[in-house]
C-alpha positions in Angstrom: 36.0 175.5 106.9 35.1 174.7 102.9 34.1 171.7 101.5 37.7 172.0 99.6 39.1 171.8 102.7 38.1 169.0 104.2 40.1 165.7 103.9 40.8 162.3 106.5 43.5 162.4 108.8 47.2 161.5 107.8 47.6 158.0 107.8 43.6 157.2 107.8 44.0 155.6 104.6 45.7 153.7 102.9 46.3 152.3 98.9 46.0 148.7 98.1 49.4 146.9 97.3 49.2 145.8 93.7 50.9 142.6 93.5 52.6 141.2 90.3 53.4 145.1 88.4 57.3 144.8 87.9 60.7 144.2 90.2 60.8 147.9 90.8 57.1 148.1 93.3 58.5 145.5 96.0 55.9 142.9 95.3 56.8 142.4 91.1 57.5 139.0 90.2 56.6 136.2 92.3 54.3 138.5 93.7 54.3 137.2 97.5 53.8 133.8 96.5 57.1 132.9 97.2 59.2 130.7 94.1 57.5 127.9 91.5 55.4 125.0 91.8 51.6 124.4 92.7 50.7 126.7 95.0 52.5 129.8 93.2 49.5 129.2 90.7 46.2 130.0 91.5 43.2 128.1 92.3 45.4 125.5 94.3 45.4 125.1 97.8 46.2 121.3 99.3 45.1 121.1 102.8 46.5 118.2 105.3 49.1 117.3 102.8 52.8 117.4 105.0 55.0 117.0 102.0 54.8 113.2 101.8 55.0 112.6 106.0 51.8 110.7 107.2 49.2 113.6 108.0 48.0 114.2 111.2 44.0 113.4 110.6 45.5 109.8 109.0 48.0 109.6 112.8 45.6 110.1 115.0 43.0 106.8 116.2 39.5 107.0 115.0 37.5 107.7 117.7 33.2 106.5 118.8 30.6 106.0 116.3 27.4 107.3 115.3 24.6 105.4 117.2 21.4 104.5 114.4 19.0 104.3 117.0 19.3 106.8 119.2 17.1 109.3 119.9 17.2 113.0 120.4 14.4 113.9 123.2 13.4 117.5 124.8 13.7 117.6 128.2 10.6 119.5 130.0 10.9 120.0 133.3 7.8 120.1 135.4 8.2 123.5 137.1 8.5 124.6 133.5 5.0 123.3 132.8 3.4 125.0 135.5 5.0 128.2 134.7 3.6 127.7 131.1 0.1 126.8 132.9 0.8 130.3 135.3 1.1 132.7 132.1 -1.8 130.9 130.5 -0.1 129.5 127.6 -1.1 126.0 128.3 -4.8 124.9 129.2 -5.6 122.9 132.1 -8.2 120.6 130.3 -6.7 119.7 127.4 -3.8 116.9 127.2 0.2 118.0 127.1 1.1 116.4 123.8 4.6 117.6 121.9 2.4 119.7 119.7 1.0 122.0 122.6 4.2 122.4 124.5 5.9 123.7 121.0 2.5 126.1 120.9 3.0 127.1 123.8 7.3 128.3 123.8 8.1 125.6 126.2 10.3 123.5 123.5 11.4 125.5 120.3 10.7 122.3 118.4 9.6 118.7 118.1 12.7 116.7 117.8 12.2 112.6 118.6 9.7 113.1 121.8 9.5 114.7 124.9 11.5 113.2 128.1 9.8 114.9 130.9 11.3 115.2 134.5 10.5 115.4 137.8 12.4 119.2 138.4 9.5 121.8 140.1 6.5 121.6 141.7 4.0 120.5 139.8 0.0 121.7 141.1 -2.1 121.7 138.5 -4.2 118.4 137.3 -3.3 117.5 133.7 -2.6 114.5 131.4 0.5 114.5 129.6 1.0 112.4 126.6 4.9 112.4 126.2 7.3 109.9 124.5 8.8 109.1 128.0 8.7 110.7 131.5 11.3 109.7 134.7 9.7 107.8 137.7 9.7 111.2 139.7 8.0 112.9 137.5 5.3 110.1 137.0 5.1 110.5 141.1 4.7 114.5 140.6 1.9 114.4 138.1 0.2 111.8 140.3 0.3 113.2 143.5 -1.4 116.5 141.8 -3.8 114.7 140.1 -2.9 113.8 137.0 -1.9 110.8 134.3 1.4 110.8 132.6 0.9 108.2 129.0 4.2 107.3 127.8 4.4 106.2 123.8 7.2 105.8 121.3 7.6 108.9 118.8 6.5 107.2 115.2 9.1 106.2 112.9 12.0 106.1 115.4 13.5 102.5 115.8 14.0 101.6 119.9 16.1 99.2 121.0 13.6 96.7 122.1 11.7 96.9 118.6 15.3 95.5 117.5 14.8 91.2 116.2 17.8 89.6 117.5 19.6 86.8 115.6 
């Protein structure tokens, strides 16, 4: 074999088709945009318009809202803790805040608060200091020991801080 010689396979590739070059090429004139009018120019395209018909985003019902106060909490699981507390990433002594579980891979990052639940076994004594916790969970850290402090995440607006009327 020479260098000469060697060359893809028949039908491996292929040419462009040059649109718009004259009747004769198969795509001269309109050039596969079809005949006249806005979108045979360029730069135009209109999306949702249905020649004049009611479109369907304007047909359809608006649906739900966007709540202002709610919140967007990480859910820790207690089991999750412990196997935090197993592989050493977390220290016994110190308080569970939001800060240390994002130090320590158990949440990627702080949103609004931590919700902790009551899922695992939970045998180490520690103090967590969470934006809110569910009543088995409170019963969990308890029974091993511990104290579970539950505070509003700063500069997020709760329903009860709400004045009525």
């Amino acid at each position: 074999m020479k260098l000469n010689e060697i060359h893809d396979n028949e039908g491996a590739t292929k040419n462009r088709m040059r649109v718009g070059r004259g009747i004769g090429s198969g795509k001269g004139k309109t050039g596969g945009r079809g005949v006249k009018g806005q979108k045979a120019r360029t730069g135009v395209s209109i999306k949702g318009f249905e020649g004049g018909q009611m479109p369907l985003h304007r047909r359809l019902p608006k649906r739900g809202f966007n709540n202002l106060y709610s919140t967007d909490l990480n859910e820790v699981n207690l089991g999750r803790v412990q196997q935090a507390i197993d592989a050493g990433k977390l220290d016994k002594a110190a308080t569970v805040t939001v800060s240390s579980l994002v130090a320590a891979g158990v949440i990627a990052r702080a949103r609004d608060g931590v919700k902790l639940l009551g899922v695992g076994e939970l045998t180490a004594k520690l103090s967590f200091e969470v934006t809110r916790a569910s009543k088995s969970a409170v019963e969990a850290v308890e029974k091993a020991g511990g104290s579970v402090t539950t505070k509003f995440a700063s500069g997020v607006a709760h329903r009860g801080s709400v004045a009525s009327a």
